[in-house]
VOSE-909910 format. One line per 2 residues: number of its first residue (from 1); their letters; for each residue x, y, z of C-alpha. Coordinates in nm, 3 decimals. Layout:
NUM> a> X,Y,Z; ...
end
This chain:
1> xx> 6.494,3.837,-5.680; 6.227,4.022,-5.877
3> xx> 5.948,4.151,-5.745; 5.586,4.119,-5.783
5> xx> 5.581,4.452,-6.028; 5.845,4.275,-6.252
7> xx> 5.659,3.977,-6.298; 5.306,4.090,-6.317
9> xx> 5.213,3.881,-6.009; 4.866,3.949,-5.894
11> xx> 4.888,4.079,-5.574; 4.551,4.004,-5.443
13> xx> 4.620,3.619,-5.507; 4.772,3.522,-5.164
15> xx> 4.798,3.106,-5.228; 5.172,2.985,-5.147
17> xx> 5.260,3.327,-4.972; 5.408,3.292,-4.581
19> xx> 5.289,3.488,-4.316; 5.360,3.513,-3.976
21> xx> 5.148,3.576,-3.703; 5.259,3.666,-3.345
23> xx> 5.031,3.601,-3.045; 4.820,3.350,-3.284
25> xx> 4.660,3.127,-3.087; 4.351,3.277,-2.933
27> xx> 4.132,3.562,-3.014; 4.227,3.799,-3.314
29> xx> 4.525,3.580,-3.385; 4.360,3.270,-3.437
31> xx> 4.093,3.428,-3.624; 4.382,3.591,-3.832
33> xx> 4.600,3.205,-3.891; 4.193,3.080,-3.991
35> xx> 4.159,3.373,-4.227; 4.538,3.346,-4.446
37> xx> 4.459,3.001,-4.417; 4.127,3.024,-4.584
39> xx> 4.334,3.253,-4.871; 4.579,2.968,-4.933
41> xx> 4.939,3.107,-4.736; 5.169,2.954,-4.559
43> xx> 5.080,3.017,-4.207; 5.333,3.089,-3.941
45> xx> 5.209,3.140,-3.586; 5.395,3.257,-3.329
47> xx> 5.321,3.263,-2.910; 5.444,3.106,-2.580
49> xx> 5.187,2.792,-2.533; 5.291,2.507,-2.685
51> xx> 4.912,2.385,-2.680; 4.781,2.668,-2.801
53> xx> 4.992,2.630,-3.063; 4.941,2.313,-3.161
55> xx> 4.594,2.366,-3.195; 4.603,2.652,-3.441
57> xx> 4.824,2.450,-3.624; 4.601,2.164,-3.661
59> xx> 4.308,2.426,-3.798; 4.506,2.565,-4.065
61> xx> 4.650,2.213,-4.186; 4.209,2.074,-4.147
63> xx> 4.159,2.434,-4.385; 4.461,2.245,-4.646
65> xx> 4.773,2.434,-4.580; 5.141,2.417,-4.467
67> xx> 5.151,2.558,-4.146; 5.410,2.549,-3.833
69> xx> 5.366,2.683,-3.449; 5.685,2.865,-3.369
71> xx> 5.742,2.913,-2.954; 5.825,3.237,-2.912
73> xx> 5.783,3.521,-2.618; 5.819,3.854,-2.852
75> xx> 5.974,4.016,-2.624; 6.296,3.851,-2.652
77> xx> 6.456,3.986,-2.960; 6.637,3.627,-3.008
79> xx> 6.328,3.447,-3.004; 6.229,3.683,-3.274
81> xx> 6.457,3.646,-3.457; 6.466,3.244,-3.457
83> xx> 6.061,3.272,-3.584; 6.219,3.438,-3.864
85> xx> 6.408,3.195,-3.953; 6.175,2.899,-3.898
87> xx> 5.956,3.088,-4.144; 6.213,3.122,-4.412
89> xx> 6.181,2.764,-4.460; 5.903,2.736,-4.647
91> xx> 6.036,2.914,-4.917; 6.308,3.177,-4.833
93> xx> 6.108,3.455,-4.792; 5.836,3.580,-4.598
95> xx> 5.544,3.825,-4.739; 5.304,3.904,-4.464
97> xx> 5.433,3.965,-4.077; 5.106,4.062,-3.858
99> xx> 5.183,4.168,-3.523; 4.936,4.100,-3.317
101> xx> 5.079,3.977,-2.972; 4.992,4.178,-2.683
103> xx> 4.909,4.146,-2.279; 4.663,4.408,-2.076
105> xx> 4.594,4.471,-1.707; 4.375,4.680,-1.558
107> xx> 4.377,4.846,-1.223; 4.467,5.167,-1.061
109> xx> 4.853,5.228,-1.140; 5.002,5.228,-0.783
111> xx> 4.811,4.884,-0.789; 4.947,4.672,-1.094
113> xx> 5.304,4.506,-0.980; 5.584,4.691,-1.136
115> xx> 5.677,4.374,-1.275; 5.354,4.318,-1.450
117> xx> 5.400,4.743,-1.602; 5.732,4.611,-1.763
119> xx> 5.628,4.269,-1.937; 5.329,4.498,-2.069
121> xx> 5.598,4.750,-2.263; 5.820,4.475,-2.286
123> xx> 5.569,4.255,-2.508; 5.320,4.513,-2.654
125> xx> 5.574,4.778,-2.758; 5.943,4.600,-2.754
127> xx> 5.754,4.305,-2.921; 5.632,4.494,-3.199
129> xx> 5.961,4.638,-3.266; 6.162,4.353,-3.250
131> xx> 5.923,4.189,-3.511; 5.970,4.505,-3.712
133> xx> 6.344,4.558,-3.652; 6.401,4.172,-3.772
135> xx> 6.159,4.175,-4.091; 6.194,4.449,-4.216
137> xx> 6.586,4.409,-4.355; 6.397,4.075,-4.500
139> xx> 6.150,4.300,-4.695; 6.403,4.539,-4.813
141> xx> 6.657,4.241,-4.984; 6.266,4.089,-5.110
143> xx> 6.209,4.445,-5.257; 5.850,4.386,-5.097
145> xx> 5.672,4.287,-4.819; 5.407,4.396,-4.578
147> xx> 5.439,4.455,-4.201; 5.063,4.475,-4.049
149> xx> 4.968,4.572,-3.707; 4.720,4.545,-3.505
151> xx> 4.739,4.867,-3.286; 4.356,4.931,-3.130
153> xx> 4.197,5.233,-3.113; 4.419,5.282,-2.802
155> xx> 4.653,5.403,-3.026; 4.464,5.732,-3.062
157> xx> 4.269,5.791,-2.713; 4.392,5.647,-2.383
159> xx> 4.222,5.398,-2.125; 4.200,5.487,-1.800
161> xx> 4.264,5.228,-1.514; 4.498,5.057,-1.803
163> xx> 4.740,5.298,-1.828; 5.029,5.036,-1.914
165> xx> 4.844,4.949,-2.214; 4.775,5.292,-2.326
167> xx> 5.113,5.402,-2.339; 5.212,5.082,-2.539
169> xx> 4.959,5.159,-2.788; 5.039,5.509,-2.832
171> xx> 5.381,5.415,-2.858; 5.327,5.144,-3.182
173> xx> 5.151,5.396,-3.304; 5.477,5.598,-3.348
175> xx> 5.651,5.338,-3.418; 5.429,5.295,-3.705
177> xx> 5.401,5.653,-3.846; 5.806,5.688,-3.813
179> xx> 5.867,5.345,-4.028; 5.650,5.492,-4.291
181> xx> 5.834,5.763,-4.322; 6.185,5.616,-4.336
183> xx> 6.033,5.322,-4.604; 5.848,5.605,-4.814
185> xx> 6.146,5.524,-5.079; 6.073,5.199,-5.118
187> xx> 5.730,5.193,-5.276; 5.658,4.803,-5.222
189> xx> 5.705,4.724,-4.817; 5.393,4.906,-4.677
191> xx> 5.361,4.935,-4.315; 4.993,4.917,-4.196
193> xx> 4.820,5.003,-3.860; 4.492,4.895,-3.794
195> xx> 4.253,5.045,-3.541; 4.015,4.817,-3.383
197> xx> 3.763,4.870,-3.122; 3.686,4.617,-2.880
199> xx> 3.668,4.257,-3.033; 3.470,3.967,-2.895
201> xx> 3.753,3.781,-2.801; 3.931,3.612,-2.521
203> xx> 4.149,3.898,-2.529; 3.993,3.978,-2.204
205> xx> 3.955,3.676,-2.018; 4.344,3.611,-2.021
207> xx> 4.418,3.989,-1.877; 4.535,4.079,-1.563
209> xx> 4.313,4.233,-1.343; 4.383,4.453,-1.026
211> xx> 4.032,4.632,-1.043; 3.810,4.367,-0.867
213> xx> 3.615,4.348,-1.147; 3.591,4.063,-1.393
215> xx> 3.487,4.228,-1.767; 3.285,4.081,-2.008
217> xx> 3.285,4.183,-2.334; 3.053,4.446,-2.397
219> xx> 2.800,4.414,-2.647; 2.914,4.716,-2.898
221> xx> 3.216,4.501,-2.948; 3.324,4.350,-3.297
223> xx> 3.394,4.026,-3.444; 3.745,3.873,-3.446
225> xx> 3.669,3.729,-3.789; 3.582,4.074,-3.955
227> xx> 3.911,4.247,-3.845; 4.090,3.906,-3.952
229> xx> 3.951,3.962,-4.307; 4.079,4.326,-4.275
231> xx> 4.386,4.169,-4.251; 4.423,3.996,-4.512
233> xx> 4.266,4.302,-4.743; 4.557,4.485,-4.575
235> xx> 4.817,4.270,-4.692; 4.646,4.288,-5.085
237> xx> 4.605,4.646,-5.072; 4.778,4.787,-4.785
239> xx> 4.724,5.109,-4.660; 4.887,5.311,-4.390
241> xx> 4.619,5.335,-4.137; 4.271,5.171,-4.120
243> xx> 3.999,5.250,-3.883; 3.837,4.877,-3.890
245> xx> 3.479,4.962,-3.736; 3.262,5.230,-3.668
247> xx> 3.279,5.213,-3.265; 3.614,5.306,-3.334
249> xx> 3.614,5.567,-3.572; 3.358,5.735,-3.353
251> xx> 3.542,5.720,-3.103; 3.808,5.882,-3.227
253> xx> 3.653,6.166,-3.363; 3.477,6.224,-3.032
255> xx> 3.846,6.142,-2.837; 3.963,6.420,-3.091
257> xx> 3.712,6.661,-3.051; 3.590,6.641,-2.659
259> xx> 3.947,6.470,-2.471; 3.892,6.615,-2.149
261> xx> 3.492,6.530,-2.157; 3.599,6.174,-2.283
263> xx> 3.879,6.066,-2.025; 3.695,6.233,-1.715
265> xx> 3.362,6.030,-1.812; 3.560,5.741,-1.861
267> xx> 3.796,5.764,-1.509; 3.463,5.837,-1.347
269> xx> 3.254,5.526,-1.434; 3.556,5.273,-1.364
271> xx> 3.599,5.497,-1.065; 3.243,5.383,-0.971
273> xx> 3.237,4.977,-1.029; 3.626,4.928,-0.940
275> xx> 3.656,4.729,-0.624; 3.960,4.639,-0.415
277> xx> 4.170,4.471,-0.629; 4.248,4.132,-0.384
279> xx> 3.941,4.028,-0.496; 4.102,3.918,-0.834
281> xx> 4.468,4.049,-0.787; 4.570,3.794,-1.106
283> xx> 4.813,3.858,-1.375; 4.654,3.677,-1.628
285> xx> 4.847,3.574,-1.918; 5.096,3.916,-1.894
287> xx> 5.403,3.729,-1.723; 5.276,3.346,-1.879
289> xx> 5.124,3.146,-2.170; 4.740,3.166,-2.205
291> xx> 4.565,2.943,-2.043; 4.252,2.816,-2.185
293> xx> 4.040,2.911,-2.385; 4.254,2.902,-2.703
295> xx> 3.967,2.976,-2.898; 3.861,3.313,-3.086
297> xx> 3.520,3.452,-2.910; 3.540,3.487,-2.577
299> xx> 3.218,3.555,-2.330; 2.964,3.842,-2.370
301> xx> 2.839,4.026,-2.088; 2.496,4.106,-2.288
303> xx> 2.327,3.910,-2.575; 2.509,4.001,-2.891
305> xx> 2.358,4.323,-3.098; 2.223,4.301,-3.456
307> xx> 2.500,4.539,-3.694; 2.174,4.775,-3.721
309> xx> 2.142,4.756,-3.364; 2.542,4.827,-3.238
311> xx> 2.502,5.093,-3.528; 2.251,5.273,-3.441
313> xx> 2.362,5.237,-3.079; 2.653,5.368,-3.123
315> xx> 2.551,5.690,-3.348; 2.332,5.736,-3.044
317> xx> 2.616,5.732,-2.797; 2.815,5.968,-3.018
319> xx> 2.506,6.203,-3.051; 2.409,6.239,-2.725
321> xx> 2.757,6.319,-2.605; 2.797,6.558,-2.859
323> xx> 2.456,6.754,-2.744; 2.548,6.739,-2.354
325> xx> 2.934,6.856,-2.450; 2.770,7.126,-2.667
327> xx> 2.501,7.228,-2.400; 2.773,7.224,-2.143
329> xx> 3.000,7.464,-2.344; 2.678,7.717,-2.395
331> xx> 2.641,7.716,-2.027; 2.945,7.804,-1.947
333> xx> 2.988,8.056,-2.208; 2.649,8.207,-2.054
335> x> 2.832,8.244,-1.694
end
């Protein structure tokens, strides 16, 4: 089969190409099957809820494309491997795989059931290789092909109080780096990892929570729909890692710079709003389907900022961290 090189395809023109989309019926993933939908693919979506299934797949077919809801808990390699197959219908290939399925609970770490810890590794990390272990011979006999994931900026500095999580994240991350190395000889299957800050979606309303507290999304977080469209940019011009929004990349840099500073502040100010955890002790959708909503926003704990606003908010944050960190260093130095 000749690739997109050979026959002067244009690679930014997306109409009639599959993708597949785990964990696609709520939040980022929804947003995601709306946004290859709006480009004219072949949408795939893959998660455990029938329901939620059937109603992405109703949006993309109201937005004019084929699309099919594939049940499948990513964590089973099997089941994985069956979505691959259902996808290869369309037209015997498959161009776009975005993994995007994952589960959260927060909580001290004595506190989360070690039942809930392993469904965590078992769908974040195992999930995202079994998706990459079964796609990626498909790439290599297409020639081409791009594997995208959706990592978070978890991937680069750790959560405290969701430790689970963390380690998942920081594990795709590997994942990710080492697959770009062993593909570097094949110059058209790009892996991508995307680092997201917090979206506004129901992300957290379906996570388990052993902290007694039930989060709202804060109001620095980011639209579902603008990380969707990084998506699809991804799979026109992929590119090995992308730092989707400025929360995140400062974040990062101040993760990179301050760690200790960072994680202490962090541990301290869950420390201080945690309550016992029986008053939610609920493990959300980790070990079952999500339950409703199925939709992509979920609820703000603040009115939503203007851009200018979370920008200028957020340079703040980074500033005055910087200063105190800075100030703190001098004083010591002084002693």
């Amino acid at each position: 089969m000749k690739n997109s090189i050979e026959t002067g395809e244009d690679l930014r023109t997306l109409i009639g190409k599959t993708v597949v989309i785990t964990g696609g019926t709520s939040g980022v993933g929804r947003a995601a099957a709306e946004a290859f939908a709006l480009e004219g693919c072949n949408v795939v979506v893959a998660a455990r809820g029938q329901e939620g299934l059937d109603e992405t797949v109703s949006l993309c077919h109201d937005l004019g494309v084929v699309a099919l809801g594939v049940k499948t808990d990513v964590s089973i390699a099997d089941e994985v491997k069956n979505l691959a197959q259902q996808a290869l219908q369309f037209n015997g290939r498959i161009d776009f795989w975005v993994n995007n399925a994952g589960v959260m609970a927060s909580g001290k770490f004595e506190d989360i059931p070690q039942e809930t810890m392993d469904q965590i590794v078992k769908t974040n990390l195992l999930g995202y290789m079994h998706s990459a272990h079964t796609v990626i011979p498909i790439f290599k006999r297409q020639k081409e092909g791009v594997l995208i994931n959706n990592i978070s900026i978890g991937g680069w500095m750790p959560a405290p109080y969701s430790t689970a999580y963390s380690a998942t994240k920081f594990g795709i991350r590997g994942m990710v780096e080492g697959l770009q190395g062993e593909l570097s000889d094949e110059p058209n299957i790009h892996i991508v990892g995307l680092f997201p800050g917090i979206q506004k979606s129901t992300g957290n309303s379906h996570s388990a929570k052993y902290s007694g507290l039930d989060f709202k999304i804060p109001p620095f977080s980011t639209d579902p729909r603008k990380l969707a469209a990084q998506m699809v940019e991804a799979a026109k011009n992929p590119k090995k890692s992308i730092i989707t929004d400025g929360y995140a990349a400062v974040m990062k840099i101040m993760y990179g710079l301050f760690p200790k500073a960072i994680i202490n502040s962090a541990s301290a100010a869950m420390r201080l709003v945690m309550k016992p955890h029986a008053e939610t002790n609920t493990d959300g959708n980790v070990r079952k389907p999500s339950t409703e909503p199925h939709r992509i926003y979920g609820e703000m704990a603040l009115p939503v900022l203007s851009k200018k606003t979370k920008t200028l908010a957020v340079m703040g944050l980074g500033l005055t961290l910087g200063f105190l960190l800075t100030a703190s260093s001098k004083a010591k130095n002084r002693k």
